[in-house]
N, C-alpha and C positions, 0 to 999 in steps of 0.2 A: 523471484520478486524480492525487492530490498524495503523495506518501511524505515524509513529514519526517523524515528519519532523523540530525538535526544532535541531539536530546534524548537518543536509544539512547547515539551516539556519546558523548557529554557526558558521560553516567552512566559508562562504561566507564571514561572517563579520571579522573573522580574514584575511581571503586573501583582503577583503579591507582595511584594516589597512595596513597588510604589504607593501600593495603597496603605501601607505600613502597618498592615495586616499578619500579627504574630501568630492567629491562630491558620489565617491563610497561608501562611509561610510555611507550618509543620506539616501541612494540609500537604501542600504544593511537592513539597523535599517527601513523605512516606508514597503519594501514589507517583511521584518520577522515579524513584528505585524499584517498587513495584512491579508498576508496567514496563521499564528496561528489563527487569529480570523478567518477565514473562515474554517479552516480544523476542528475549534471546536463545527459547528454547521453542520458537516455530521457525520451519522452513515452509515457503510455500516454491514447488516448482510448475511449469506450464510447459507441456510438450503441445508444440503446435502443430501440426498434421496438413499435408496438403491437400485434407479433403475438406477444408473449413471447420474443422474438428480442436479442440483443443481440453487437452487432458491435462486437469489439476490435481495435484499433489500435495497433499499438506503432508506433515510431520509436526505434532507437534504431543510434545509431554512422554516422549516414546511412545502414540497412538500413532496412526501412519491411517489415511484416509486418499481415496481419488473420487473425482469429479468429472462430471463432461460439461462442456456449452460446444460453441459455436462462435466460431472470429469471420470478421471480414474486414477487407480495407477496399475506403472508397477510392474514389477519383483522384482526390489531393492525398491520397496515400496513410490516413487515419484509420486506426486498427480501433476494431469494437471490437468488447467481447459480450455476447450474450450474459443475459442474469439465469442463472439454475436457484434451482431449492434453496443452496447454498450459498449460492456468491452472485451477489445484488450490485449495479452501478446507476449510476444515472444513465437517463437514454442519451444525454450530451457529451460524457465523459467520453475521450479516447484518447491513445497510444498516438505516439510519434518519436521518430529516432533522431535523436541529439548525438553526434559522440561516440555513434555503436551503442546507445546505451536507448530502449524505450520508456521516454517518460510520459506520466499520465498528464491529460489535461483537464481540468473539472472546472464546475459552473461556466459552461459556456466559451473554453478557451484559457480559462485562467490555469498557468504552468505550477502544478505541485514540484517543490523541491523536498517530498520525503517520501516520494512513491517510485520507484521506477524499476526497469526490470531490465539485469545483465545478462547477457549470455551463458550458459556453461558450457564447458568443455568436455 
């Protein structure tokens, strides 16, 4: 699973310029280096399972964690994945393949361009 979360970041720090906001500014710049540096040191992987199964993987900080839920895809070919303990979606949110590549979709359809999940090898 990829998070790209350098565009969120980006956007923040231009809405605190505009609003010409110096103390928003330094705000903006300490938690975008921050949160990069921490989102660079998890891996989440998802073995899919053709029994409806799907096993997650996190890595992160040198802790190493797995997980189970539960995927399905309906009719029009939208991948859910079940909420565990651990990992919560909306019940609207789902998967669809762009490209080879599964991106999420949230509130009701609207396409995330900082979430999606590539294959490995």
């Amino acid at each position: 699973m990829v998070i790209d979360i350098d565009e969120e970041l980006e956007e923040a720090e231009r809405e605190a310029e505009e609003e010409d906001s110096f103390l928003g500014e330094i705000i903006a710049h300490s938690v975008s280096g921050l949160v990069s540096n921490i989102m660079g040191k998890i891996d989440i992987y998802m073995d899919f399972r053709p029994n409806g199964e799907v096993k997650v993987m996190v890595d992160a900080f040198g802790e190493k964690e797995t997980e189970y839920s539960e995927w399905t895809i309906d009719h029009k070919g939208r991948l859910y994945i079940s909420d565990n303990d651990n990992f919560s979606t909306d019940d609207d949110d789902y998967w669809l393949i762009e490209d080879n590549i599964l991106v999420l979709f949230e509130d009701g359809g609207k396409k995330s361009n900082n979430v999606y999940m590539v294959r490995m090898e």
